[in-house]
VEXPA-998922 format. One line per 8 residues: number of its first residue (from 1); their letters; for each residue x, y, z of N, C-alpha, C. Coordinates in steps of 0.02 Angstrom, whole numbers, plus 32768, in hexadecimal, padded with zeros to 4 digits. Last residue first. Example, Ala and Ser with C-alpha at 12.3 -4.5 7.8 and 13.67 -1.06 7.14 Angstrom:
<pts>
2	sa	8282,7F90,8162,82AC,7FCB,8165,8285,8002,818A; 8294,7EE4,8186,8267,7F1F,8186,8294,7F5B,8186;
</pts>
This chain:
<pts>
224	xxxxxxxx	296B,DC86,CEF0,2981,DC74,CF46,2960,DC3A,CF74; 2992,DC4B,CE5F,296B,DC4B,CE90,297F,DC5C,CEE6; 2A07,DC19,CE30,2A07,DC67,CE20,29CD,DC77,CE57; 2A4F,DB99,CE1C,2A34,DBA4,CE5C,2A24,DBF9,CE57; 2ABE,DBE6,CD92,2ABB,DB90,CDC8,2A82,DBD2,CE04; 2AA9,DC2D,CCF0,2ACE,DC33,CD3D,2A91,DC07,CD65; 2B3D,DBF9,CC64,2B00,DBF8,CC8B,2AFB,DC1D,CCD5; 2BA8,DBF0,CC45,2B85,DC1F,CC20,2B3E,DC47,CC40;
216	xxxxxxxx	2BCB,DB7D,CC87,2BDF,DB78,CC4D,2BAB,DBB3,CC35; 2B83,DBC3,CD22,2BA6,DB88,CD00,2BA3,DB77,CCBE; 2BC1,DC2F,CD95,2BB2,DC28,CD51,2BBB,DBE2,CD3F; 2B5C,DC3D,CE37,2B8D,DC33,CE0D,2B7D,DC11,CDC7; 2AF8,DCDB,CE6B,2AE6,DC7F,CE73,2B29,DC81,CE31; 2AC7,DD51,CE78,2A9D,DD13,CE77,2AA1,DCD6,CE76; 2B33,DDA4,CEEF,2B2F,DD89,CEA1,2AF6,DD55,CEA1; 2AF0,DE42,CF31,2AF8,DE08,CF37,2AFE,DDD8,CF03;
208	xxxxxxxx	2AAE,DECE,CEE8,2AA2,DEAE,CF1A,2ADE,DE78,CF10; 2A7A,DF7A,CEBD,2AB1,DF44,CEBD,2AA1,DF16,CF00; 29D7,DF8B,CE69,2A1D,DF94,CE99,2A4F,DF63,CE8B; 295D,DFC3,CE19,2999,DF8D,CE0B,29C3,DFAE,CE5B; 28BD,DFBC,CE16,28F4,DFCA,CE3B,2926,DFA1,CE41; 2842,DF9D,CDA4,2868,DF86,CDDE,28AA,DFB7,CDE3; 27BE,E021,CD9E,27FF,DFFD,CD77,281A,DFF3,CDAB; 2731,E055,CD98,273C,E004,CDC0,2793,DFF9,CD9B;
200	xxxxxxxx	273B,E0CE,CD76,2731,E0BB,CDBE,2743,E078,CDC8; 2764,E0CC,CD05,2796,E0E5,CD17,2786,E0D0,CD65; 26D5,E099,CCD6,271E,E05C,CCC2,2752,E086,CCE8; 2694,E102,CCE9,267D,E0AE,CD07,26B8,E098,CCF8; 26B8,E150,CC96,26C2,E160,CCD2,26AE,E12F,CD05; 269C,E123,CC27,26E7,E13C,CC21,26EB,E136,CC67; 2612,E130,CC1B,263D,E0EA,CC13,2674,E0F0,CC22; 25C8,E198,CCBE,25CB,E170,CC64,260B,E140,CC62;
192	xxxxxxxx	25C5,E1C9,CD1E,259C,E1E0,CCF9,25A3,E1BB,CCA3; 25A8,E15C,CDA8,25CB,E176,CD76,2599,E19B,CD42; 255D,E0F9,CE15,255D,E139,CE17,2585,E15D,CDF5; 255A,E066,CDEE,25A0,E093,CE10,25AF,E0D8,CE1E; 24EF,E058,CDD0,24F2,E035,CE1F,2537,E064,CE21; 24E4,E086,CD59,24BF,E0CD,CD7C,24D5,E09F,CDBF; 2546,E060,CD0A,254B,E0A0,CD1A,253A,E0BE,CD48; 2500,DFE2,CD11,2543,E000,CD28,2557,E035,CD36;
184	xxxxxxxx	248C,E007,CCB2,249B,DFEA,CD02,24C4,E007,CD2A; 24EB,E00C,CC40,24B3,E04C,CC4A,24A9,E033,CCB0; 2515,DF96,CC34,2538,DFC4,CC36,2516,E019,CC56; 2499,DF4A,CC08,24D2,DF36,CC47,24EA,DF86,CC62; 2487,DF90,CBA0,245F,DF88,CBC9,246C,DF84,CC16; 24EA,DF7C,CB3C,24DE,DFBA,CB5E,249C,DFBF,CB91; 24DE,DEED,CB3E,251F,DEFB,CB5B,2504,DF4D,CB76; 245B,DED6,CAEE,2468,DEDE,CB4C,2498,DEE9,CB64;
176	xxxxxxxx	2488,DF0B,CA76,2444,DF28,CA9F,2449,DF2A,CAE4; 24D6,DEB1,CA50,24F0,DEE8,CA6C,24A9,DF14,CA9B; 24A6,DE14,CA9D,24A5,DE38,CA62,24CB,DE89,CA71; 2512,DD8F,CACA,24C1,DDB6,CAC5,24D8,DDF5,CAA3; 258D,DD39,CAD7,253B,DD2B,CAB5,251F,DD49,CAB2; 25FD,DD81,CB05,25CE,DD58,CB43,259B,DD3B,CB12; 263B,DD87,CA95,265D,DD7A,CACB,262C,DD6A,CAF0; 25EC,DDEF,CA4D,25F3,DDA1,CA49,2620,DD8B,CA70;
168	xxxxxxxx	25DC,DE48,CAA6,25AA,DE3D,CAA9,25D0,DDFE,CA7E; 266B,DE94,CAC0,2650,DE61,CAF4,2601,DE3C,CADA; 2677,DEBA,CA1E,2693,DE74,CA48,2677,DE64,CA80; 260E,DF1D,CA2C,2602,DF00,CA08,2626,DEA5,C9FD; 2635,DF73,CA8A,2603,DF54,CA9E,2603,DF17,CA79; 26F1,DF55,CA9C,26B8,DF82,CA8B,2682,DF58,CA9F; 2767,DF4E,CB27,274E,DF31,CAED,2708,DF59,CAD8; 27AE,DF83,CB94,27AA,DFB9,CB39,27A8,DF96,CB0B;
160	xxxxxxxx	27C6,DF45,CC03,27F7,DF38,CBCC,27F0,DF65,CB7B; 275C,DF74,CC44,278B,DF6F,CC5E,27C5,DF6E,CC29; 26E6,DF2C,CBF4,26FC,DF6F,CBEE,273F,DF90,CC12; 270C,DEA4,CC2D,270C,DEB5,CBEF,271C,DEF7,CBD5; 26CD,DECA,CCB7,2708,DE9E,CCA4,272F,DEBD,CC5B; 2641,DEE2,CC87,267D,DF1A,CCB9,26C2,DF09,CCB0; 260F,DE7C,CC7B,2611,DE99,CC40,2649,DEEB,CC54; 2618,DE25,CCE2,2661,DE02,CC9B,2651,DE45,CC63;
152	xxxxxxxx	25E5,DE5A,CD3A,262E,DE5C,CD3D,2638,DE54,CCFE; 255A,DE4E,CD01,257F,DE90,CCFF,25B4,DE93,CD04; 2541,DDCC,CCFA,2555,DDE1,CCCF,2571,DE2F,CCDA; 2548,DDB8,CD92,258A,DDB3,CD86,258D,DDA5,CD38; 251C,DE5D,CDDE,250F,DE1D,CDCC,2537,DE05,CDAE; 2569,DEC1,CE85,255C,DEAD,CE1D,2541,DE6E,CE0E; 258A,DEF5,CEE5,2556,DEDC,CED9,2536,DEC9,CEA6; 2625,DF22,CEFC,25D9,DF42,CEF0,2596,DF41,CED9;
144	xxxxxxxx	265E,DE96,CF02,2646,DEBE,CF34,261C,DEF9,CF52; 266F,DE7C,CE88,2653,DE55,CEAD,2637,DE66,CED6; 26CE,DEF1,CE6A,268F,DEDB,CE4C,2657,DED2,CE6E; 2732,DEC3,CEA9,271E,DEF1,CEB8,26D1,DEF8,CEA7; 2754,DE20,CE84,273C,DE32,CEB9,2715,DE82,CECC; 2762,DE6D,CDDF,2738,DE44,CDF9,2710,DE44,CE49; 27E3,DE91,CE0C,27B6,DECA,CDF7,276E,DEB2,CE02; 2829,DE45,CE47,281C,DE60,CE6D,27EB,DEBC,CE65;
136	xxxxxxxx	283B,DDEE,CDD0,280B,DDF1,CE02,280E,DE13,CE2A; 288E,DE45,CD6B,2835,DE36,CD61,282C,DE0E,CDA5; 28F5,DE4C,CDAC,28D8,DE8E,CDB0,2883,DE87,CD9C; 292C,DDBE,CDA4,291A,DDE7,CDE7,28ED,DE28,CDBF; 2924,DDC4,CD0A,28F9,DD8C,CD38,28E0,DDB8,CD74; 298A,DE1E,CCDE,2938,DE42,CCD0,2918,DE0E,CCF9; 29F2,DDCE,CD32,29D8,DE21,CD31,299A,DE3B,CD20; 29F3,DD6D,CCCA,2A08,DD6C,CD1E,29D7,DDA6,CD30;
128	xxxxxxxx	2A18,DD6D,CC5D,29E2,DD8B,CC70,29DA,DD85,CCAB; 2AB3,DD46,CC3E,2A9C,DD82,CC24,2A4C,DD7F,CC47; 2AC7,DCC3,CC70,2AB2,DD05,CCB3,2AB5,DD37,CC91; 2A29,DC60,CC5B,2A52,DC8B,CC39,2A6D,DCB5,CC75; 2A24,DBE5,CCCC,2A02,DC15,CCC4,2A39,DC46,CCA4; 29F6,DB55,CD2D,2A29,DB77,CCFE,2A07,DBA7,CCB6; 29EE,DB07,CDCF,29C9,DB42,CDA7,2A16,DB42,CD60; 2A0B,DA6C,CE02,2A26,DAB1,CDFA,2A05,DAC4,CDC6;
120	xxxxxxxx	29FD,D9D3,CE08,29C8,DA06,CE21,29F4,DA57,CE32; 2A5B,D97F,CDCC,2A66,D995,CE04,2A35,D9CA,CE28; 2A2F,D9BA,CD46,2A22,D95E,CD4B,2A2F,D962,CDA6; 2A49,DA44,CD2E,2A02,DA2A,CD50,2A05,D9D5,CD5D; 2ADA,DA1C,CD1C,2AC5,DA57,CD59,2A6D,DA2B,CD5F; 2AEE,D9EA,CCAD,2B0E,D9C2,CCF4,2AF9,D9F0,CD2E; 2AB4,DA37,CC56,2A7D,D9F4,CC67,2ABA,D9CF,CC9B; 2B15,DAB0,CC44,2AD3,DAA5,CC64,2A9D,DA6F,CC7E;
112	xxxxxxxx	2B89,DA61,CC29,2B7C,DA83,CC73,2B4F,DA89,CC84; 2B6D,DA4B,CBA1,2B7F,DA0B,CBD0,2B6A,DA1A,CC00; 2B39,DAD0,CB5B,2B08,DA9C,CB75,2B26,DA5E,CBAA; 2BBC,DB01,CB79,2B7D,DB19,CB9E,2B4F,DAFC,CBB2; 2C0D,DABB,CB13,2C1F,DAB2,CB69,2BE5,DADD,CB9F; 2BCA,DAD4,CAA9,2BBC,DA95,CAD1,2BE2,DA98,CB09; 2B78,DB82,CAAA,2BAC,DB5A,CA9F,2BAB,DB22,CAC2; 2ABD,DB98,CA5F,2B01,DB82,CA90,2B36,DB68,CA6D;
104	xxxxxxxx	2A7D,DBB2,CA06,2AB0,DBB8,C9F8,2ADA,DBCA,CA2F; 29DE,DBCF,CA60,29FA,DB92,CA36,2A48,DBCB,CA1B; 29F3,DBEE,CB28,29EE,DBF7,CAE2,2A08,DBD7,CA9B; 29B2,DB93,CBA2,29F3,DB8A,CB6D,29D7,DBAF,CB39; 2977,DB7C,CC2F,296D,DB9F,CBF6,2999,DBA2,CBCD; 292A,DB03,CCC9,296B,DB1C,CC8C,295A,DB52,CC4D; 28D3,DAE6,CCF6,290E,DAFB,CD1D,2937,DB01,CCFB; 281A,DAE0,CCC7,285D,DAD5,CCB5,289A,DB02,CCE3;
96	xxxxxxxx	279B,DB02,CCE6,27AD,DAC5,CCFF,280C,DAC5,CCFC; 2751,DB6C,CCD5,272D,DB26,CCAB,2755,DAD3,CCDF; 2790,DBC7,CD04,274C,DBC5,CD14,2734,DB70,CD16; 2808,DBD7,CCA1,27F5,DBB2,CCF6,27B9,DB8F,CD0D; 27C4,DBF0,CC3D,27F6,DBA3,CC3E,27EF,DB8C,CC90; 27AB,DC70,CC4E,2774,DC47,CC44,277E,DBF0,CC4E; 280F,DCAC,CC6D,27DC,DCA1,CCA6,27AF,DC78,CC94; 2864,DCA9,CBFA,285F,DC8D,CC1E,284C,DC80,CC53;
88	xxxxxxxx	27EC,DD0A,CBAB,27FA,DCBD,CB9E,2817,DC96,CBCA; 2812,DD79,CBFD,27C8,DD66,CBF0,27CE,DD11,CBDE; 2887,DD8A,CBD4,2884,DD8F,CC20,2849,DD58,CC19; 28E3,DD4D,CB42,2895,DD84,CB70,28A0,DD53,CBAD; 292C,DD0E,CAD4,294A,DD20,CB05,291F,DD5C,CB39; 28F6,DCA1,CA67,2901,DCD0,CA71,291B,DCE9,CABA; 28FE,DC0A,CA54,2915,DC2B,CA23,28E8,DC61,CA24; 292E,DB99,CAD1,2908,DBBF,CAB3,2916,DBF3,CA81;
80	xxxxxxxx	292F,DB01,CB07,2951,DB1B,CAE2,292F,DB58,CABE; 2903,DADE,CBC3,28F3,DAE0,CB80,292A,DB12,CB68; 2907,DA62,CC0D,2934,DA95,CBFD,2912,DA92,CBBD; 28E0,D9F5,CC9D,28BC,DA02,CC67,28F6,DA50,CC53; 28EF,D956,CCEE,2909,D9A7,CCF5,290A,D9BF,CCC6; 2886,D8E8,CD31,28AE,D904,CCEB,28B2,D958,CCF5; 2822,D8D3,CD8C,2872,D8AF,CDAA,289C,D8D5,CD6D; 27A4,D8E0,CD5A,27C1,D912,CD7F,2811,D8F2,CD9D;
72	xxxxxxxx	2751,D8BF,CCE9,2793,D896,CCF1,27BD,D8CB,CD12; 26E4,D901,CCDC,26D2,D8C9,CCEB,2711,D88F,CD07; 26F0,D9A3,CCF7,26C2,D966,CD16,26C2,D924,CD29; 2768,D99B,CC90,2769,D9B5,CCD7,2736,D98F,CD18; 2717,D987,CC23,2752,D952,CC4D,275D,D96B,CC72; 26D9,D9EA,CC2A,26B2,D9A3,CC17,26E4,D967,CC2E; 270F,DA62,CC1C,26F1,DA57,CC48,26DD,DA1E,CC53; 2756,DA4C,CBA3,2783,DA4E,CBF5,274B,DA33,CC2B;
64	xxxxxxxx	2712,DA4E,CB52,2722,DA12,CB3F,274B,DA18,CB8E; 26EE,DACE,CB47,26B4,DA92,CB61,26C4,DA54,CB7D; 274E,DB10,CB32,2741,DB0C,CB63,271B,DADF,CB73; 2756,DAE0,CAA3,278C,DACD,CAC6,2774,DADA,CB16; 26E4,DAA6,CA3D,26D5,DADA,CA6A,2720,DAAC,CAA9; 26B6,DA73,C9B9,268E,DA64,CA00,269F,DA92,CA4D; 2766,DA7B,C973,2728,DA74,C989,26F8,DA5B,C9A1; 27D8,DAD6,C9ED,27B3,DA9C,C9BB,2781,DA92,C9B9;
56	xxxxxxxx	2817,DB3F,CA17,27DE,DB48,C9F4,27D4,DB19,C9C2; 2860,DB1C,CA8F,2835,DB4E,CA9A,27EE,DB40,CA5D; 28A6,DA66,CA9C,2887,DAA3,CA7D,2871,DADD,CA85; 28D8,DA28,CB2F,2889,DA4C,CB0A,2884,DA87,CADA; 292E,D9A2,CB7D,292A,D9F2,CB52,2903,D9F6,CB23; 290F,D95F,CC10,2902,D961,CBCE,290E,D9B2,CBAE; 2976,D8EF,CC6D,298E,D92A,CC51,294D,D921,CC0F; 2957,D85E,CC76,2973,D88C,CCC0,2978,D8D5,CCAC;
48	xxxxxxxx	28B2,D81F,CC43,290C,D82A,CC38,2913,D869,CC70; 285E,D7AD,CC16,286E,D7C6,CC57,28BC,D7D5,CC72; 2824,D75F,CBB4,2879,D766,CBB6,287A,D77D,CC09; 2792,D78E,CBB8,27B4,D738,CBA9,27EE,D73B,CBC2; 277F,D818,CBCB,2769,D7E0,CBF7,2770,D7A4,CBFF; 27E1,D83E,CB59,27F4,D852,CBB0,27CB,D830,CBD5; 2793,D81E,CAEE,27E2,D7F9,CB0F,27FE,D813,CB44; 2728,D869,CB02,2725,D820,CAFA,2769,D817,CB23;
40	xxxxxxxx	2763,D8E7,CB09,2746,D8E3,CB4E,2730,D87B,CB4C; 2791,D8E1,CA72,27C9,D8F5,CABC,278E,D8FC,CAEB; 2725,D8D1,CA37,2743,D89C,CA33,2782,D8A3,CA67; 26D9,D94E,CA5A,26B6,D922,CA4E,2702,D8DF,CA5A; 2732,D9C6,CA26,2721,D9CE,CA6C,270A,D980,CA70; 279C,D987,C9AD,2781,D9B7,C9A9,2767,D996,CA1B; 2829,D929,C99A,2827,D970,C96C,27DD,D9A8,C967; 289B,D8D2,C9EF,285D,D8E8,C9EB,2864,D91B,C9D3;
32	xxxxxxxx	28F2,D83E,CA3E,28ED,D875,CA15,28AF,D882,CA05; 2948,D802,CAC3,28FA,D7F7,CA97,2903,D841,CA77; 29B7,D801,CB0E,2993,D7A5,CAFC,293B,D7AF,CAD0; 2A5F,D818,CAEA,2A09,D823,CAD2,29F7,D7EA,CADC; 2AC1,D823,CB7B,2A94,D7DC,CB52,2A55,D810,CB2B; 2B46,D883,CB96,2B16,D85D,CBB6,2AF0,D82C,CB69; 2BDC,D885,CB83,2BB4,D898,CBBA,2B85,D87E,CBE0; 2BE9,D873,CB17,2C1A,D83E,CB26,2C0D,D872,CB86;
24	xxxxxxxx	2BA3,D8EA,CABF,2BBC,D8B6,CAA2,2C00,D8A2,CAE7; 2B58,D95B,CACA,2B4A,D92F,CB04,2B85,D8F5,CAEA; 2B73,D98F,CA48,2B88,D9BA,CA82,2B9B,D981,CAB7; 2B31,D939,C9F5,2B86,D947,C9EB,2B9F,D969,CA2C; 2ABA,D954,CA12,2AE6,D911,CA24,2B21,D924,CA1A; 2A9B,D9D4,C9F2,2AA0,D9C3,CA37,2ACF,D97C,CA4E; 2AA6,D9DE,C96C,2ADD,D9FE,C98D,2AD7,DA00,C9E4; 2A31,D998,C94E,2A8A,D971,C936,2AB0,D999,C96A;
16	xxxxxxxx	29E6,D9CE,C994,29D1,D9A6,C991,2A1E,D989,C99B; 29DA,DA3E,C93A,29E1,DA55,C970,29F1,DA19,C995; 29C4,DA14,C8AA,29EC,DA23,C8C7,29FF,DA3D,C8FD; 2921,D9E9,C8D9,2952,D9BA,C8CB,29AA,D9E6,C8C7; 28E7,DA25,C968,28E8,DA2A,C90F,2937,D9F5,C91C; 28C7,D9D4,C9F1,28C6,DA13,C9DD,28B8,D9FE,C97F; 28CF,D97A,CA91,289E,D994,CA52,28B4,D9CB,CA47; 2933,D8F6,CAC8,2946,D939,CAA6,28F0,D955,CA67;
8	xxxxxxxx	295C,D8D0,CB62,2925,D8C0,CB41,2933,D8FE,CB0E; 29D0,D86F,CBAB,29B8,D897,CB9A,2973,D892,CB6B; 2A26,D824,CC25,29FD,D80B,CBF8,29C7,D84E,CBE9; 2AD6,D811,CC71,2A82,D83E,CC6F,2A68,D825,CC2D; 2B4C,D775,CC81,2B21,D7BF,CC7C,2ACC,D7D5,CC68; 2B2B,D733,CD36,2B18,D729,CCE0,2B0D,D78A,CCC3; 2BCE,D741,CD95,2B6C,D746,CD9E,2B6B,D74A,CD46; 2C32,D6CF,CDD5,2C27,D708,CDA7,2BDE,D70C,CD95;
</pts>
């Protein structure tokens, strides 16, 4: 009988209780953590098979992916996030993580989900299943008209009927350059303005093929 999974749990302290109770008679907390700094410590001492990451502890839940992602790449990283954007979870990827759990899971979600990535399976709300595909292949489009790749994330963004004033803290810089970016855009996509830049680059939904099977809420291997 193989030892169970050895987890790593950074978040807030009640997020924290209601993970062990979940994992309870599953797997092993073998290190607890309440900001980015002391969950990338005990992921380089413990070297646990499953870590779940906060989104917004502090120091920075993504940082804290990317930093064990680097350094203790054998740990299948899920973060617990407390909101549900396309944008956020591209950013989890980006960084490193194969999992996204929104916080007020149910525990047969979280069990399924950390027995899916401990096995190297994607697990992925399949409420966003849908905006994932459609942002990249808005992206790829992007990509393809020769954008820099602040212009994608600021094309990205407008895509969704965020204002200037969110994408500009959303990336750091000021609104000045979001309409700056944006002013660009306009003129590489030959549009006559903002309404008509976001109606040109909107992905194309079809029907296709299922992405990949549900597991406890989640959806397994969503990647092709």
């Amino acid at each position: 009988m193989s030892p169970p999974m050895r987890v790593l749990v950074a978040a807030n302290a009640p997020t924290r209780v209601g993970v062990r109770l979940a994992l309870e008679g599953l797997a092993t907390i073998c290190a607890e953590a309440d900001d980015r700094e002391s969950a990338v410590r005990h992921a380089r001492t413990q070297r646990p098979d499953v870590c779940l990451i906060g989104r917004s502890i502090p120091g920075g839940g993504i940082e804290a992916v990317r930093e064990i992602c680097a350094t203790v790449p054998t740990a299948a990283v899920v973060v617990l996030a407390d909101r549900t954007e396309v944008d956020d979870l591209l950013a989890t990827l980006r960084a490193g993580a194969i999992g996204y759990m929104p916080v007020g899971f149910e525990p047969s979600q979280l069990r399924r989900a950390i027995t899916a990535v401990h096995t190297k399976e994607a697990a992925i709300p399949r409420s966003m299943v849908r905006d994932l595909v459609d942002e990249i292949r808005a992206l790829e489009r992007a990509a393809a008209g020769d954008l820099t790749l602040r212009e994608t994330q600021v094309l990205s963004m407008l895509r969704r009927g965020q204002s200037t004033a969110r994408i500009a803290a959303s990336l750091s810089i000021s609104p000045v350059t979001v309409r700056r970016h944006i002013s660009v855009l306009v003129r590489k996509a030959g549009v006559s303005g903002r309404a008509q830049l976001v109606a040109e680059f909107a992905a194309v939904r079809d029907d296709g093929p299922p992405v990949g099977p549900a597991v406890g809420g989640a959806v397994v291997n969503a990647a092709p």
